[in-house]
C-alpha positions in Angstrom: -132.1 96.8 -53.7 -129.5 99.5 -54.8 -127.0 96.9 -55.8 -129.7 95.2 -57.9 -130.9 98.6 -59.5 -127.0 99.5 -60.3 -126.7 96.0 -62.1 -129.7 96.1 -64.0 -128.6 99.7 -65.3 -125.1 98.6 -65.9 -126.4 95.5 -67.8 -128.7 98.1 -69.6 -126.6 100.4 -70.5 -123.6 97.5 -71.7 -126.8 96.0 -74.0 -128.0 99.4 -75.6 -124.5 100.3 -76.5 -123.7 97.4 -78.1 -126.8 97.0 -79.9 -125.9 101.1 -80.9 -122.4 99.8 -82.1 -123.9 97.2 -84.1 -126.3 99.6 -85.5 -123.4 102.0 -86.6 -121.3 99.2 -87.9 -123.8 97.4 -90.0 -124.5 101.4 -91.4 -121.4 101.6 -92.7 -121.6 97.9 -94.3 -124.4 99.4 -96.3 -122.7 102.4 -97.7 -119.8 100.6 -98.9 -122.1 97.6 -100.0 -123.5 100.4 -102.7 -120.9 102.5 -103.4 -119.6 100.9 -106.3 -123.2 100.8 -107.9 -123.1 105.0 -107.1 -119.2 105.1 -108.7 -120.7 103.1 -112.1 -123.7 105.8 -112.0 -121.6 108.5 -112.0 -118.8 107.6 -113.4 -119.3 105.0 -115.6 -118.2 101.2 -115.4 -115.1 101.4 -117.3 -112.8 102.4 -114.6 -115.1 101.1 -111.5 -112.3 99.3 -110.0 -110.1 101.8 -110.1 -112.7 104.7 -108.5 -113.1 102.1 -106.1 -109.8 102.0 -104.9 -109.8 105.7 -104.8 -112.8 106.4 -102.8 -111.9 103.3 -99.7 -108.3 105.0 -99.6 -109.5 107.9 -98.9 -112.3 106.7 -96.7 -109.6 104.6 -94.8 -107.3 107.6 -94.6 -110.2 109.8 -93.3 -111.1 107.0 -90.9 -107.7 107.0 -89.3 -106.8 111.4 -89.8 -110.4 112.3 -89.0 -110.0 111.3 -84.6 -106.6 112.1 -84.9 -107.0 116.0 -85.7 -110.2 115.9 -83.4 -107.9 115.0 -80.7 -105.1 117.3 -81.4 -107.9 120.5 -81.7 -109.5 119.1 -78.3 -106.0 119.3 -76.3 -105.2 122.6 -77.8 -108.8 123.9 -76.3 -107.5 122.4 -73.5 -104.2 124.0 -73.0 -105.6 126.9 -73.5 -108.5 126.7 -71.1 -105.1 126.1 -68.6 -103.6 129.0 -69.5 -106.2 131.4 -68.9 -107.0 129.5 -65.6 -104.0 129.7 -64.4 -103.9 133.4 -65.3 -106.6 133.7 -62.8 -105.3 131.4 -60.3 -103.0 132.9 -57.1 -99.7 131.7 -56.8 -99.4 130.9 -53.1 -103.1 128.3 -53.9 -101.2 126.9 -56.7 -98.1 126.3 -54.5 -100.2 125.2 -51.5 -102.2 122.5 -54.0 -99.5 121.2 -55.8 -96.8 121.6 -54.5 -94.9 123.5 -57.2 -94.4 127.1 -58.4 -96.5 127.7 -61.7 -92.7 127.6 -63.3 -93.2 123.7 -63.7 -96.6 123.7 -64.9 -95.6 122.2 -68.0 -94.3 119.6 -66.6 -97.3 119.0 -64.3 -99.6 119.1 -67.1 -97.6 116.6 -68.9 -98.4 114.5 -66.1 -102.1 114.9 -65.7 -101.1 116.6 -62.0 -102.9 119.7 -63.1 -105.9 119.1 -65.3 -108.7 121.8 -65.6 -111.0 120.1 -62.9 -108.3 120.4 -60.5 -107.2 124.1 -61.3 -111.2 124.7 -60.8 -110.9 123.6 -57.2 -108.9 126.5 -56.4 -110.0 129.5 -59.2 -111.5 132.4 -56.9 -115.5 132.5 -56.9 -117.1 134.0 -60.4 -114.7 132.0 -62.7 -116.4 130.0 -65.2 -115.6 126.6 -65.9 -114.6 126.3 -69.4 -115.2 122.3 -69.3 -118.4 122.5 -71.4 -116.8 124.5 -74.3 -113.5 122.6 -74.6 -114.9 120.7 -77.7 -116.3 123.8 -79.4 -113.2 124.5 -81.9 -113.2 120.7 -82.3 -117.2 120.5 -83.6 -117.1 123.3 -85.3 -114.0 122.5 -87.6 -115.9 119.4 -88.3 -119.1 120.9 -89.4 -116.9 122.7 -91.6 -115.7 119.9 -93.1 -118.8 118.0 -93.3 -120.4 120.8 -94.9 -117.4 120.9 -97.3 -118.2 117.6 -98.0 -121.8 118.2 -98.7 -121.3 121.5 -101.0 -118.3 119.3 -103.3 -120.3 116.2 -103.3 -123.8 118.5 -104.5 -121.2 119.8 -107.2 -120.0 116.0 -108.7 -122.3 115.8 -112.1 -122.4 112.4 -114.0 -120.0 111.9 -116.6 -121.3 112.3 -119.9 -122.4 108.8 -121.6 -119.8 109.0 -124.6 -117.4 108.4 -122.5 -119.2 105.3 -121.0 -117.2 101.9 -121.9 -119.2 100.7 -125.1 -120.7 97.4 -124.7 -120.8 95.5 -128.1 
């Protein structure tokens, strides 16, 4: 009966996060399906192509920059939830659990030997786990740039119409 429970949730779970990736997917089909119909509002249809262009370069070099310096922020939280551990941390436990002097700790984090769950096992008692608020800088910088976003995008004003391309 447990195997059949744990199947049914795994099934579960593999169908609502596909249908969720779907979801998300066909989202963004639909904001680039109107974009250029937003880019001739505001801009005019002169140079529609060309603002085009612009905006899914700059959406594609988001796409790939945006996880790249969420990633970099996340591992400096993380190095530095390490270092004050290991500020905390005894010697002789660190020694005893694995088997290295806190001199080749760099090395040992380079190998994912000493990760902050680990370095947990052997803080004293009252040390608080800093797992929960290694993605803080990360979401935080985002909001920042999302609101950013939001105050330069609430500032773009249609161009005048004189400078619309003139139908004859």
């Amino acid at each position: 009966l447990t195997a059949l429970i744990y199947n049914v949730k795994q099934w579960y779970q593999r169908r609502v996060r596909g249908g969720l990736s779907v979801a998300a997917i066909s989202m963004f089909g639909g904001v680039y399906s109107i974009l250029p119909a937003y880019e001739s509002d505001l801009f005019g249809t002169k140079y529609v192509g060309a603002n085009h262009g612009k905006m899914l370069l700059f959406s594609s070099t988001a796409a790939i920059a945006g996880p790249s310096v969420f990633l970099y922020l996340r591992s400096l939280s993380e190095k530095a939830a390490i270092t004050d551990l290991l500020s905390k941390i005894d010697p002789s436990a660190f020694q005893e659990k694995f088997g290295s002097d806190m001199s080749a700790v760099e090395a040992l984090i380079q190998a994912k030997t000493v990760t902050v769950a680990k370095l947990m096992e052997i803080a004293p008692s009252g040390v608080v786990d800093p797992t929960p608020f290694l993605y803080d800088s990360s979401f935080y910088t985002i909001a920042a740039a999302i609101g950013v976003g939001a105050v330069a995008h609430a500032m773009i004003k249609p161009v005048d119409p004189k400078w619309y391309e003139k139908v004859d």
